[in-house]
MDTraj code that builds the backbone (N, CA, C; nanometers):
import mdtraj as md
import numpy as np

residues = "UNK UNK UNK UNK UNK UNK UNK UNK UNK UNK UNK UNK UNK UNK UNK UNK UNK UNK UNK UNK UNK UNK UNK UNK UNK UNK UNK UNK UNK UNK UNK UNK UNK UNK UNK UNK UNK UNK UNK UNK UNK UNK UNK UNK UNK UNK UNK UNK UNK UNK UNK UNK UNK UNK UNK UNK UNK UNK UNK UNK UNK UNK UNK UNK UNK UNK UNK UNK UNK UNK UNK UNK UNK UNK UNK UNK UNK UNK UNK UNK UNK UNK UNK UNK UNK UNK UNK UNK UNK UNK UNK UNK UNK UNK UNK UNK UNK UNK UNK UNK UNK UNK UNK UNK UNK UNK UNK UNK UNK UNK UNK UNK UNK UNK UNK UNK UNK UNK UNK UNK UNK UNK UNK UNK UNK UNK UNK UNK UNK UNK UNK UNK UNK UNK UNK UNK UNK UNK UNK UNK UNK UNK UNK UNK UNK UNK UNK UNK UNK UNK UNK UNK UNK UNK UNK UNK UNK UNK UNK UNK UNK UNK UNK UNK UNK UNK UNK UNK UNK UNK UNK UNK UNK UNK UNK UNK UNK UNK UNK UNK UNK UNK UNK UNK UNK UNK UNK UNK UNK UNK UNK UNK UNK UNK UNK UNK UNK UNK UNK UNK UNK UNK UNK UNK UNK UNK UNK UNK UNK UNK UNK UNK UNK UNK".split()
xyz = np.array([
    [0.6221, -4.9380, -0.4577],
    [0.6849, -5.0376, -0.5440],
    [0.7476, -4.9690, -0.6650],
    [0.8846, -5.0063, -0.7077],
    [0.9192, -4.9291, -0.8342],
    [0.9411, -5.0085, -0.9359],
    [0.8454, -4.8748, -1.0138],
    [0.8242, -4.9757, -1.1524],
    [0.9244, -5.0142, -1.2492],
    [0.8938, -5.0104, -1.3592],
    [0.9766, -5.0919, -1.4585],
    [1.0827, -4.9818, -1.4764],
    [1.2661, -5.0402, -1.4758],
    [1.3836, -4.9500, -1.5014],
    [1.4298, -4.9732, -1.6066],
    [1.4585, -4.8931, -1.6946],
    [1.5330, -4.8674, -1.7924],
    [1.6403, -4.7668, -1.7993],
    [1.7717, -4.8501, -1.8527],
    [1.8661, -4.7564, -1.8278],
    [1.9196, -4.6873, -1.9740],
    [1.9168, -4.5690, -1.9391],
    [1.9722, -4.4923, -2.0567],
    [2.0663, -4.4010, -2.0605],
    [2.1647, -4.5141, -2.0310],
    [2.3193, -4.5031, -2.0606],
    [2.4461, -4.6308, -2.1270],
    [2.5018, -4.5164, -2.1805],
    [2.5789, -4.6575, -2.2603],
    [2.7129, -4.6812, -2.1759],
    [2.7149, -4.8268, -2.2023],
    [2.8535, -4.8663, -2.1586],
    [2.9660, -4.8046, -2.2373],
    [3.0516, -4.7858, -2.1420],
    [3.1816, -4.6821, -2.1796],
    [3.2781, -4.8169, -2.1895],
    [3.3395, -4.8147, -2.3157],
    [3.4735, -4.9585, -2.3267],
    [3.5852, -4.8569, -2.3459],
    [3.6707, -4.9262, -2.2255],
    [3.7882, -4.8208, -2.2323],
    [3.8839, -4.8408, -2.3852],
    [3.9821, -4.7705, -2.3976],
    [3.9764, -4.6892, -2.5296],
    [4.1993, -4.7562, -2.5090],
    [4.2071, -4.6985, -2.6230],
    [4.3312, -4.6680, -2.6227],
    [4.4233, -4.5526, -2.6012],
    [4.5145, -4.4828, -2.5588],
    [4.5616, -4.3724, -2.4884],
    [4.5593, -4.2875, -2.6177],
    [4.5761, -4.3387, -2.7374],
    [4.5529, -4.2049, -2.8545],
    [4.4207, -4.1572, -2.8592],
    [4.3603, -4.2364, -2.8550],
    [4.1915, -4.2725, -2.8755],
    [4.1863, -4.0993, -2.8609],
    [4.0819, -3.9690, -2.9927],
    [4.0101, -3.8651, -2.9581],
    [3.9147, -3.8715, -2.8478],
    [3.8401, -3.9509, -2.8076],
    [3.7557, -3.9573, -2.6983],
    [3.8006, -4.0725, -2.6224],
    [3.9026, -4.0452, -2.5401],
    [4.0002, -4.1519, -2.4704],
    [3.9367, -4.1404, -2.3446],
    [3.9504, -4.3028, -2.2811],
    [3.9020, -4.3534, -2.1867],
    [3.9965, -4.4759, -2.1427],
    [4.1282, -4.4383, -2.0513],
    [4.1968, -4.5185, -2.0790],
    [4.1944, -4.5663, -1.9053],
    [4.1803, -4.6997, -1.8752],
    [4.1882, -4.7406, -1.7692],
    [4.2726, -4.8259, -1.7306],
    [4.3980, -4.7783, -1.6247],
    [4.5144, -4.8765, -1.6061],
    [4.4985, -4.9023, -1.4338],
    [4.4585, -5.0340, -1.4820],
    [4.4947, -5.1286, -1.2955],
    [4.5993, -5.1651, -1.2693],
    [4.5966, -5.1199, -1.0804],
    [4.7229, -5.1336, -1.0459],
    [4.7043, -5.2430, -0.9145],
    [4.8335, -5.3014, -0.8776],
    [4.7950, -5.3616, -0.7723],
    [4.7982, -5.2864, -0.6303],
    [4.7086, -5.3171, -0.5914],
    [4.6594, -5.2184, -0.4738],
    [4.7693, -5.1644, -0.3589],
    [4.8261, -5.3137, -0.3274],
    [4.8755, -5.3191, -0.2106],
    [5.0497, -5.2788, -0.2510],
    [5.0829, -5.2434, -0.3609],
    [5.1865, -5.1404, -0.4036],
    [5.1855, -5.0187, -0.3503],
    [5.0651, -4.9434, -0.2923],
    [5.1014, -4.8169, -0.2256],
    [5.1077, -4.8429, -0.0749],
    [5.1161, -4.9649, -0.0249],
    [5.1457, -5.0023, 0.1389],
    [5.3061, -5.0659, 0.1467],
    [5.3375, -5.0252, 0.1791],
    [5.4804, -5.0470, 0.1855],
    [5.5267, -5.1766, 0.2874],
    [5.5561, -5.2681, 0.2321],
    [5.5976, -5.3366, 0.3706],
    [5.4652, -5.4568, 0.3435],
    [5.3936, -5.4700, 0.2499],
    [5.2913, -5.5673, 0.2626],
    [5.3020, -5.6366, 0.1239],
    [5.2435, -5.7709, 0.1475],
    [5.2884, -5.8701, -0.0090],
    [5.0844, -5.9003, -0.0208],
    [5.0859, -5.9383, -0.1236],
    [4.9467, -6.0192, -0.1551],
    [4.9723, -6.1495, -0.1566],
    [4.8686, -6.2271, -0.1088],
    [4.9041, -6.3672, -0.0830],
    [4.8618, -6.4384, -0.2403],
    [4.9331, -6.5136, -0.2817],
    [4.9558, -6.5753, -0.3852],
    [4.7577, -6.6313, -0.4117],
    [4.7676, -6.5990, -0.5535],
    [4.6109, -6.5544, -0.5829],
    [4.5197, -6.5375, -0.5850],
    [4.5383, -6.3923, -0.4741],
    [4.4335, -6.2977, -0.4338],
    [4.4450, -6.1427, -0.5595],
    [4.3121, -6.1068, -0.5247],
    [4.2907, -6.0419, -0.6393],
    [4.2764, -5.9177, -0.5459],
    [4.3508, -5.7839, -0.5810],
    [4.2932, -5.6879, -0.4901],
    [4.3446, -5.5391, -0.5849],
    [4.2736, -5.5022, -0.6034],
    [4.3137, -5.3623, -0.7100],
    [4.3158, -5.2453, -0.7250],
    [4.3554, -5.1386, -0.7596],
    [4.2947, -4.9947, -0.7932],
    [4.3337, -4.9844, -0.8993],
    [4.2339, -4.8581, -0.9578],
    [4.2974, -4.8393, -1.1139],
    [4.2823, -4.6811, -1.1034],
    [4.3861, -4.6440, -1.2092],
    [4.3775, -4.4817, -1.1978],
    [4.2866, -4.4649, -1.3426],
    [4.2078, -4.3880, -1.4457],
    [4.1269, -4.3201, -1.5336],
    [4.1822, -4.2212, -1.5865],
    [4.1985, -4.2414, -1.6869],
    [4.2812, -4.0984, -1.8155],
    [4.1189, -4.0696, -1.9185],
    [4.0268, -3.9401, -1.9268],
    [3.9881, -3.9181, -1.9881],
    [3.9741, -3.8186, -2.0506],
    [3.9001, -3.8253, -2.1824],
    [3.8064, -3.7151, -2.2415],
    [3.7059, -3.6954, -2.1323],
    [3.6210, -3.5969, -2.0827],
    [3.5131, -3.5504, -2.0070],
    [3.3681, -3.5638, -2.0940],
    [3.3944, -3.5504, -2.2218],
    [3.2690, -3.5525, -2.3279],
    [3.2780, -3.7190, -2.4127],
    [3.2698, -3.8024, -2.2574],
    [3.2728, -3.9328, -2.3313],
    [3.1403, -4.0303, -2.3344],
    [3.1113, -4.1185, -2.3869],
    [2.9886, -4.1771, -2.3437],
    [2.8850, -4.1191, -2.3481],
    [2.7510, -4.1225, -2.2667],
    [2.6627, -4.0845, -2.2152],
    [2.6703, -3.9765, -2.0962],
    [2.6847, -3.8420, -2.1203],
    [2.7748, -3.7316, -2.0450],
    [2.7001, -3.6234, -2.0531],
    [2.6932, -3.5847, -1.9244],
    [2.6506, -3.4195, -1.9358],
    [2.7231, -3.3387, -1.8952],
    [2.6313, -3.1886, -1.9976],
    [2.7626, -3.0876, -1.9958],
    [2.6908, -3.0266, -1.9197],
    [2.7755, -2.9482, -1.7869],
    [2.7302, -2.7925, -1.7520],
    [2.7288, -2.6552, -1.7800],
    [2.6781, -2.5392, -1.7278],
    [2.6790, -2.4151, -1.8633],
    [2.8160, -2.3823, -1.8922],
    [2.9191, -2.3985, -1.7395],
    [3.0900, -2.3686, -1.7836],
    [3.1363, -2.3976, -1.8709],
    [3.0269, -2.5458, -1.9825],
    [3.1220, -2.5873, -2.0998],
    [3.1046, -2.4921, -2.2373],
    [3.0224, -2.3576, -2.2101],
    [3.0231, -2.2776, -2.2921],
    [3.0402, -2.1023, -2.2143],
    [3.0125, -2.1486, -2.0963],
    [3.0207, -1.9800, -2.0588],
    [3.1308, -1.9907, -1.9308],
    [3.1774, -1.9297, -1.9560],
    [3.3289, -1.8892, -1.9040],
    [3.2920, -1.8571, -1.7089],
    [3.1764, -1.8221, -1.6782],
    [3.1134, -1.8022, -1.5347],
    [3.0146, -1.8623, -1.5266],
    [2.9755, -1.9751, -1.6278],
    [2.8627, -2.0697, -1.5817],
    [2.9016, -2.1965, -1.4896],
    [2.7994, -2.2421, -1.4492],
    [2.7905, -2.3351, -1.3421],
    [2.8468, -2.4599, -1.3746],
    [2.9902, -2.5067, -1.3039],
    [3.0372, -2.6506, -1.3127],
    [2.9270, -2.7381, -1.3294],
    [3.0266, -2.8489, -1.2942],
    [2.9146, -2.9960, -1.2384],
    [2.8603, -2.9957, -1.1026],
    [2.9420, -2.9649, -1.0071],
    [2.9637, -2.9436, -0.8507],
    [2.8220, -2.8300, -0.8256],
    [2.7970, -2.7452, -0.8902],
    [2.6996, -2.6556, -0.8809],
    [2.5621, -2.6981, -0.9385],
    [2.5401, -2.7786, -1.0157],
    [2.4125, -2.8059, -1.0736],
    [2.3356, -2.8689, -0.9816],
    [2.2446, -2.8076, -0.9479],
    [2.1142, -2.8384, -0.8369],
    [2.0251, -2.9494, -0.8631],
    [2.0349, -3.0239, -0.7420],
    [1.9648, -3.2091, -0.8032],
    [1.8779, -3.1713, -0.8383],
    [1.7825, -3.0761, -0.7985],
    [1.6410, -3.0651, -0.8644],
    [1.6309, -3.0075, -0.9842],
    [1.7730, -3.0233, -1.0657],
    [1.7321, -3.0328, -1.2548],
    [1.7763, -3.1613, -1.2568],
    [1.7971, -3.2715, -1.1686],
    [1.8485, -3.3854, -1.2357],
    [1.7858, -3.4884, -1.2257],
    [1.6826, -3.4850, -1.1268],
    [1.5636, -3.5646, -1.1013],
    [1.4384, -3.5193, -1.1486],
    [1.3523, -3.5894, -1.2037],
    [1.1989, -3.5270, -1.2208],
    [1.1557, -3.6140, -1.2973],
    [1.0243, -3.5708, -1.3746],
    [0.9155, -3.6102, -1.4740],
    [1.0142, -3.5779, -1.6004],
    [1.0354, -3.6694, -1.6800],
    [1.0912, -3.6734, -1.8028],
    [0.9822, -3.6585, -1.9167],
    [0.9366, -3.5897, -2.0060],
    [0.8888, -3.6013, -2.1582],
    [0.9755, -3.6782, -2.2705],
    [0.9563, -3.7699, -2.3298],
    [1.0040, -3.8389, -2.4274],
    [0.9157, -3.7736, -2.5821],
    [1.0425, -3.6920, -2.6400],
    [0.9987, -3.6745, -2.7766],
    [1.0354, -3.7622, -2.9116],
    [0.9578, -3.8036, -2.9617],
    [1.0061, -3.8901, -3.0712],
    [1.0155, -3.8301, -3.2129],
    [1.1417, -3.7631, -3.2739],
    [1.1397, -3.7026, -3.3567],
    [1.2252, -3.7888, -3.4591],
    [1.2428, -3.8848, -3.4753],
    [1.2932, -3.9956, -3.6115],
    [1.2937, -3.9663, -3.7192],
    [1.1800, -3.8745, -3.7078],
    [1.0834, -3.8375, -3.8254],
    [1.1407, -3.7767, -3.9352],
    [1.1531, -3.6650, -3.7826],
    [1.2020, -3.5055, -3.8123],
    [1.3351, -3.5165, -3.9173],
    [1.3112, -3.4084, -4.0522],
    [1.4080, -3.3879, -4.1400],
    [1.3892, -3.2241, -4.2087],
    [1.5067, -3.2029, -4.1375],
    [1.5351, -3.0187, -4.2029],
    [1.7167, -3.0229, -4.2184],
    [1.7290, -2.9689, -4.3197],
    [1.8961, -2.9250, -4.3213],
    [1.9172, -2.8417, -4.2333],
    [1.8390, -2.7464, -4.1921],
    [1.9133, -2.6472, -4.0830],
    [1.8298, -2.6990, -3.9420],
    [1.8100, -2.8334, -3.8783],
    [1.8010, -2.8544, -3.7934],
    [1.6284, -2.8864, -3.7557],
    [1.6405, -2.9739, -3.6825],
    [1.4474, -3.0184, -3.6642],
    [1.4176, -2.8729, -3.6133],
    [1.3141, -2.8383, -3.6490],
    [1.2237, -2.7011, -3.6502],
    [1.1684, -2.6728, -3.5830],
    [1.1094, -2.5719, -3.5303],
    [0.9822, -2.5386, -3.4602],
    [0.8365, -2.6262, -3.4342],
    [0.8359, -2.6428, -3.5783],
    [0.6817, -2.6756, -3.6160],
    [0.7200, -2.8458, -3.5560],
    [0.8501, -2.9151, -3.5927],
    [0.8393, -3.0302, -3.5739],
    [0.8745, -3.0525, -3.4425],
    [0.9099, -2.9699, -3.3339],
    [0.9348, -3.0280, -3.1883],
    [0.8464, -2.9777, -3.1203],
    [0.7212, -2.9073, -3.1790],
    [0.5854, -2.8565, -3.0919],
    [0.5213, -3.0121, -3.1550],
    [0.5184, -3.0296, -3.2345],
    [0.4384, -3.1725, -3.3131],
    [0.4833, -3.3212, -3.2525],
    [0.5987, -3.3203, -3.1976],
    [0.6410, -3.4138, -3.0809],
    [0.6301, -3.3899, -2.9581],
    [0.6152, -3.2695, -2.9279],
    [0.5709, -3.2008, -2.7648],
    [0.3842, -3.2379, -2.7827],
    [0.3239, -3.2567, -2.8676],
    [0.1865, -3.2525, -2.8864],
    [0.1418, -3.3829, -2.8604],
    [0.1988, -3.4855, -2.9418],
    [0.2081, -3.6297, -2.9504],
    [0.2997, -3.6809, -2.8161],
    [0.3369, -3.6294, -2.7363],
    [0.3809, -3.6985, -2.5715],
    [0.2958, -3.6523, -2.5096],
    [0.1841, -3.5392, -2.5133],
    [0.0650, -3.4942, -2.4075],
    [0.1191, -3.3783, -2.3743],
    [0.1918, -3.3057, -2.4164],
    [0.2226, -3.2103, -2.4123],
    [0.3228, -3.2061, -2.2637],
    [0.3702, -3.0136, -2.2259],
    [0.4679, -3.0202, -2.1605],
    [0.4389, -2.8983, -2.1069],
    [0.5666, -2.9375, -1.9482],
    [0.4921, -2.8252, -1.8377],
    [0.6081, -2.7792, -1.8000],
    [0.5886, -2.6809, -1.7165],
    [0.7089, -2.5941, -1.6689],
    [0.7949, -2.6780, -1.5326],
    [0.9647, -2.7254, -1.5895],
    [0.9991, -2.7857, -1.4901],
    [0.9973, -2.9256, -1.5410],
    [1.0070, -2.9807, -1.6525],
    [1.0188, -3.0838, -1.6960],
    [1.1272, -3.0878, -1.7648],
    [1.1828, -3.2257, -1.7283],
    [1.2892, -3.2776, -1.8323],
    [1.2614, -3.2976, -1.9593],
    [1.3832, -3.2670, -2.0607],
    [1.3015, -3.3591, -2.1906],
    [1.4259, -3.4098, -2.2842],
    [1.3727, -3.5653, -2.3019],
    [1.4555, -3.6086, -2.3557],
    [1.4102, -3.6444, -2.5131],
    [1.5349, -3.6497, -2.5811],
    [1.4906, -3.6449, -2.7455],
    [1.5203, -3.7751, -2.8138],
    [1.4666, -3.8463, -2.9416],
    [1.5209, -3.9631, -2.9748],
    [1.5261, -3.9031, -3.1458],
    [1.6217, -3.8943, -3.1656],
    [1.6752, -3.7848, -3.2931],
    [1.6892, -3.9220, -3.3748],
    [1.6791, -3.8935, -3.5314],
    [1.6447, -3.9658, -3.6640],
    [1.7853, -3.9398, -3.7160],
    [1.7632, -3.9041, -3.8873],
    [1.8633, -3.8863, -3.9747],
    [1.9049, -3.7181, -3.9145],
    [1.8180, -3.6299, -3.9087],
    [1.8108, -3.4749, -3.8411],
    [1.8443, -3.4607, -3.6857],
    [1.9660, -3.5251, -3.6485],
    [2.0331, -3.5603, -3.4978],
    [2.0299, -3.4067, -3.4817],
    [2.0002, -3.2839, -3.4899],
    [2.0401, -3.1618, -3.4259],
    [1.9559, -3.0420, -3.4411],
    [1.9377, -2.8920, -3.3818],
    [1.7996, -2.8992, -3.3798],
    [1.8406, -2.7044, -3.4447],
    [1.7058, -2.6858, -3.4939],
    [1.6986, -2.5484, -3.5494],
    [1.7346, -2.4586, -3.3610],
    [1.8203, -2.3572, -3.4217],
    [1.8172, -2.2467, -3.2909],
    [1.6518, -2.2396, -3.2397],
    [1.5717, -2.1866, -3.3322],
    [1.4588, -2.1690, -3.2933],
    [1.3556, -2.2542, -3.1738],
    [1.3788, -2.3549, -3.2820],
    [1.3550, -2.5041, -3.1999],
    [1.3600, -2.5154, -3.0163],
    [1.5473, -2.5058, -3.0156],
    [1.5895, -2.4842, -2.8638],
    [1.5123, -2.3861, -2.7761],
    [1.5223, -2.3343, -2.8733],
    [1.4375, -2.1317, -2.7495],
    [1.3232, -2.1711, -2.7167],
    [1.2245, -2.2396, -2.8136],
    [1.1025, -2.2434, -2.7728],
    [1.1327, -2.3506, -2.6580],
    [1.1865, -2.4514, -2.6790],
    [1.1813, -2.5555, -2.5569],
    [1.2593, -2.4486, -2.3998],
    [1.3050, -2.4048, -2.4338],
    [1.3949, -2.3124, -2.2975],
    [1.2949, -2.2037, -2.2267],
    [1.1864, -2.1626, -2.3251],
    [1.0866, -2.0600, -2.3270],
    [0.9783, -2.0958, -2.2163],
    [0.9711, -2.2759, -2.2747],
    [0.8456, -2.3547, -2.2169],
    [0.8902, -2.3869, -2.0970],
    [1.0209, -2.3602, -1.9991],
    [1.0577, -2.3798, -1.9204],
    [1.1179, -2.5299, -1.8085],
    [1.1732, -2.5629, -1.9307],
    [1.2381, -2.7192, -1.9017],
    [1.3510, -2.6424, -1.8401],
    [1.4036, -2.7936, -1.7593],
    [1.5271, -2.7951, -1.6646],
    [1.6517, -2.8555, -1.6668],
    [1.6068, -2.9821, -1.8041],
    [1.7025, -3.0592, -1.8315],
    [1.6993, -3.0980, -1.9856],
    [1.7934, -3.0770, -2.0389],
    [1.7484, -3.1241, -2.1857],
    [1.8704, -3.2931, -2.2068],
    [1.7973, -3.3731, -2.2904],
    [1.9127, -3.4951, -2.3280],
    [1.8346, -3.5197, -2.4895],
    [1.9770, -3.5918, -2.5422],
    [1.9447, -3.6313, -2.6804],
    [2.0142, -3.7519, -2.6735],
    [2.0206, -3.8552, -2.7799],
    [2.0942, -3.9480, -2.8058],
    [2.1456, -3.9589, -2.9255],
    [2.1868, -3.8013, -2.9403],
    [2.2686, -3.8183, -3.0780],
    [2.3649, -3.7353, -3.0281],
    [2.4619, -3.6992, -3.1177],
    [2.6418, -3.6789, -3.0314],
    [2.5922, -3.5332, -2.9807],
    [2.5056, -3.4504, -3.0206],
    [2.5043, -3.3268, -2.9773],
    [2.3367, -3.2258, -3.0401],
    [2.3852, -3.0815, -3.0395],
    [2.2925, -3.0086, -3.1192],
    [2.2710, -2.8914, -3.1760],
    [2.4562, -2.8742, -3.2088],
    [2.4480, -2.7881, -3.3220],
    [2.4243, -2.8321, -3.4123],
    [2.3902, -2.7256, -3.4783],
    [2.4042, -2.7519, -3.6289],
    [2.5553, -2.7801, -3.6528],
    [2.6109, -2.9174, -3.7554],
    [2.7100, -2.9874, -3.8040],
    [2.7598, -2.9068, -3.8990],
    [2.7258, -2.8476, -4.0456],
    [2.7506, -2.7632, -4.1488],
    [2.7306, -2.6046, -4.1013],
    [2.7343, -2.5591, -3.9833],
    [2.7646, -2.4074, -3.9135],
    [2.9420, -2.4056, -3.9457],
    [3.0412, -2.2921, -4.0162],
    [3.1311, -2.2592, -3.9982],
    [3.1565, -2.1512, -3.8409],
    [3.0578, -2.0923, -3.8046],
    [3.0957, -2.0243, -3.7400],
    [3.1415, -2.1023, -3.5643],
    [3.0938, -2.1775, -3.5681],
    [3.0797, -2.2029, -3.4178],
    [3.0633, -2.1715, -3.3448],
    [2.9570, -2.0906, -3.3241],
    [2.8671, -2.0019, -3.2413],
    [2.8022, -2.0280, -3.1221],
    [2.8403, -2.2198, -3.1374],
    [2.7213, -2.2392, -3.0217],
    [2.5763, -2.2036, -2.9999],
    [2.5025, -2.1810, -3.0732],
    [2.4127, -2.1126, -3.0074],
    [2.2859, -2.1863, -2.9614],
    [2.2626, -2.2933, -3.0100],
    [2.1945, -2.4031, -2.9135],
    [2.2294, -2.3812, -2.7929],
    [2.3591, -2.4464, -2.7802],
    [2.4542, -2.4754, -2.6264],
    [2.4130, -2.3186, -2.4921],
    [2.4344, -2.2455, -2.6281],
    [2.4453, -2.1082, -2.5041],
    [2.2620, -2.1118, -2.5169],
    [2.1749, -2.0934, -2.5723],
    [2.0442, -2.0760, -2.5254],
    [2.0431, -2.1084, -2.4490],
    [2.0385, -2.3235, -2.3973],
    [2.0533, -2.3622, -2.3001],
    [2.1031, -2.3315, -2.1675],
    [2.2586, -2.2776, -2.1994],
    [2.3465, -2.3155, -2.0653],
    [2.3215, -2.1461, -2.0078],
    [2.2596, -2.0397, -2.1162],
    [2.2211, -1.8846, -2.0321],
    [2.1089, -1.9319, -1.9182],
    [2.0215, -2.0457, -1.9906],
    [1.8769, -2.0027, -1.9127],
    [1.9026, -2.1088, -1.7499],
    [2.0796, -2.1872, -1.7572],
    [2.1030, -2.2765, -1.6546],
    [2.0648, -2.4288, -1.6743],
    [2.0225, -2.4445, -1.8078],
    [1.9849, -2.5993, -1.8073],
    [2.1122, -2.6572, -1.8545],
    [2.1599, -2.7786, -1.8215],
    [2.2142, -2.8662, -1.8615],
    [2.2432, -2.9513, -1.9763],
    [2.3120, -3.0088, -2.0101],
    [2.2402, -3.0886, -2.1805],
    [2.3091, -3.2151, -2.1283],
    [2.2148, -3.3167, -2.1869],
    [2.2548, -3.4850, -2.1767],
    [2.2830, -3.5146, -2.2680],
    [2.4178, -3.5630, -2.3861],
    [2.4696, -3.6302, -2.4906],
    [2.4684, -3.7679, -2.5057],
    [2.4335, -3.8562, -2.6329],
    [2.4370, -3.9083, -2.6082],
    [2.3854, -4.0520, -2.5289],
    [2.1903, -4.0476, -2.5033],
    [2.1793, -4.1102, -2.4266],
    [2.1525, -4.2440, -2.5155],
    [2.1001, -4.3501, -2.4165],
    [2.1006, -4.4297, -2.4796],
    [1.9211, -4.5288, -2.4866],
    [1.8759, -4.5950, -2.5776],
    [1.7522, -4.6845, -2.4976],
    [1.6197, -4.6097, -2.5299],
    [1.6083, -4.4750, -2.5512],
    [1.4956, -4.4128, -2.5324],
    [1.3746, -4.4624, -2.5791],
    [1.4020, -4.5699, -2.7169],
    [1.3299, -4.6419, -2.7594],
    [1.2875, -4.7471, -2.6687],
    [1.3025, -4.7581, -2.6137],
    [1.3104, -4.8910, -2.4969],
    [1.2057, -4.8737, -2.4007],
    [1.1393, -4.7374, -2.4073],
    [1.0612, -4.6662, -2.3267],
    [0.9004, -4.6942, -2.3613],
    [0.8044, -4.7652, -2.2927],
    [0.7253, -4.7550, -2.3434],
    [0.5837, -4.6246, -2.3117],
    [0.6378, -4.5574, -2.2339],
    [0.5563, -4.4395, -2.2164],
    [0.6226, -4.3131, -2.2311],
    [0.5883, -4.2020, -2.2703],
    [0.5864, -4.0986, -2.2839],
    [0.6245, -4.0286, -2.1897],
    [0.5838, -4.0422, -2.0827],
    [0.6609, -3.9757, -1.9456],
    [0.7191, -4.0682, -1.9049],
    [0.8387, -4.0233, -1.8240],
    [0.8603, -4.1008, -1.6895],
    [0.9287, -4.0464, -1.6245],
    [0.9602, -4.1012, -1.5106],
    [1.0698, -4.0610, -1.3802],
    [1.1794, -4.0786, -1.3984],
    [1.3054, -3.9437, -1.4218],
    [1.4185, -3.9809, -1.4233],
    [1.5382, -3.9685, -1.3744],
    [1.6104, -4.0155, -1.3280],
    [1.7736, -3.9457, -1.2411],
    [1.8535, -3.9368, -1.3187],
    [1.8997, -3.8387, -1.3462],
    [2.0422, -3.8174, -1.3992],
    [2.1571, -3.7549, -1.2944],
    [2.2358, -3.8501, -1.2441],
    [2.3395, -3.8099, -1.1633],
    [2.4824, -3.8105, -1.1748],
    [2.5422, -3.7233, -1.2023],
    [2.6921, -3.7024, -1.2600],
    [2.7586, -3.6683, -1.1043],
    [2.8944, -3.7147, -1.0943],
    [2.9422, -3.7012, -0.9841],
    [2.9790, -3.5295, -0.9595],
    [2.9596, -3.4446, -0.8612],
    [2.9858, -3.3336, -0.8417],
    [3.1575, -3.2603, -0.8311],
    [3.2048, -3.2331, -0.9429],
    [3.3686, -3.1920, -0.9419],
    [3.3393, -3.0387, -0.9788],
    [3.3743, -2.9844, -0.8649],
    [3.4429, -2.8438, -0.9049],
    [3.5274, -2.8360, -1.0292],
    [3.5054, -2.7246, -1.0646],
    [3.5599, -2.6830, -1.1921],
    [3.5459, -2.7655, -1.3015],
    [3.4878, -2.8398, -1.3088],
    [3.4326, -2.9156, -1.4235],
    [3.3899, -2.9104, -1.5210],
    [3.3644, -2.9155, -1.6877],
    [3.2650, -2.8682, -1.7558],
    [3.1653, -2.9700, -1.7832],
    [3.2033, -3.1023, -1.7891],
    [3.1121, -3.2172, -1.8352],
    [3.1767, -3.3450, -1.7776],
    [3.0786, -3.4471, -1.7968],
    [3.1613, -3.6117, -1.7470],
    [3.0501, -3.6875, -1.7598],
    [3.1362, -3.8160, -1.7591],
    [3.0171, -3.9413, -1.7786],
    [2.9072, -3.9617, -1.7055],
    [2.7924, -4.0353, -1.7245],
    [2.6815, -3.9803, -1.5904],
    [2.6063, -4.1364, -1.5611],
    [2.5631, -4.1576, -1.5241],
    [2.4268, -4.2556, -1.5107],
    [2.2917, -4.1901, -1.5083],
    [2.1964, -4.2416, -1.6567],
    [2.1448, -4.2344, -1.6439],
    [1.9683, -4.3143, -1.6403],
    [1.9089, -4.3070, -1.5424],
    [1.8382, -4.4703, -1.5263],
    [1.6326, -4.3285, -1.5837],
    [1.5271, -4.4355, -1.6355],
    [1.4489, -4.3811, -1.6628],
    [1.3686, -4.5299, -1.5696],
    [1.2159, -4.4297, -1.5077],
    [1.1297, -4.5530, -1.3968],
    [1.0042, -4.5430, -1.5072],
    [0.9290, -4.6359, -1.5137],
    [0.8204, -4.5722, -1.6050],
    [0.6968, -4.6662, -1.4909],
])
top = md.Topology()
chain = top.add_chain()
for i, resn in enumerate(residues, 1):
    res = top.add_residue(resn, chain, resSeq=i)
    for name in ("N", "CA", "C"):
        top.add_atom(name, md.element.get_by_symbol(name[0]), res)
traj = md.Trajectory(xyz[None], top)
């Protein structure tokens, strides 16, 4: 029997064609690419073509979106996209240079802690982004999937743009989830989760579904 679903992903409202994170969706009538055929007076029958940003919505990136020979979308192996999820609740958490060490072992402590091969998803406060340090230790402890529901996890006030969250991650092959949505919505600490993005070669990122079972 499957238990209670929660989905943690946001609805994508298509956008306007300037729109920076454009999502522009134009329907067409279907039976325009059959030549020689009419629609019978009001019937509804459609296709639409999709103009986007790739880093829209609720979206994951693969390591290609920082390393030049890392793994598309098309390459990421379901078995980082399914599993046992950890829910960290860091709301709390407040550092200028990013939630810390001390504070994402102190949310890894307070979910029952964490095992090798687990997802983990984050529910980020005013401190949406995380100390370098922070990341390594979670990459160290041997997770497979990381998600947040805040736009990202660099550090915001970095001039350099170094990435270096992104690349910890995308060297050791994990993935990152932007963006999610609901986590609050969760009433346990673990659960079962799919994250499935459609598989496109050459890809770096795209919108995803993602559903949590508890």
């Amino acid at each position: 029997m499957v238990g209670r679903i929660v989905d943690l992903t946001h609805v994508i409202e298509p956008t306007a064609a300037d729109a920076e994170r454009k999502f522009v969706v134009n329907i067409h009538d279907a039976l325009q690419e059959v030549p020689g055929t009419a629609r019978p007076e009001g019937e509804w029958y459609v296709m639409s073509d999709v103009e986007l940003m790739d880093h829209v919505g609720t979206h994951i990136e693969a390591p290609l979106h920082c390393l030049r020979d890392g793994m598309d979308l098309s390459q990421i192996p379901l078995e980082k996209l399914i599993g046992e999820a950890v829910i960290l609740d860091l709301r709390d958490a407040y550092s200028d240079s990013g939630v810390t060490l001390i504070q994402v072992k102190k949310a890894v402590d307070a979910a029952g802690g964490l095992k090798r091969n687990d997802i983990v998803f984050c529910m980020m406060g005013e401190t949406d982004y995380f100390s370098t340090e922070g990341i390594r230790w979670l990459v160290d402890s041997g997770i497979k999937l990381m998600g947040v529901d805040s736009a990202g996890v660099e550090i915001p006030h970095s001039v350099s743009h170094a990435n270096e969250n992104h690349l910890a991650l995308f060297r050791a092959e994990i993935p990152l989830i932007e963006r999610l949505a609901n986590l609050d919505k969760l009433s346990k600490p673990r659960v079962q989760v799919y994250a499935l993005p459609i598989p496109v070669e050459g890809l770096d990122a795209f919108p995803l579904r993602v559903i949590a079972i508890e």
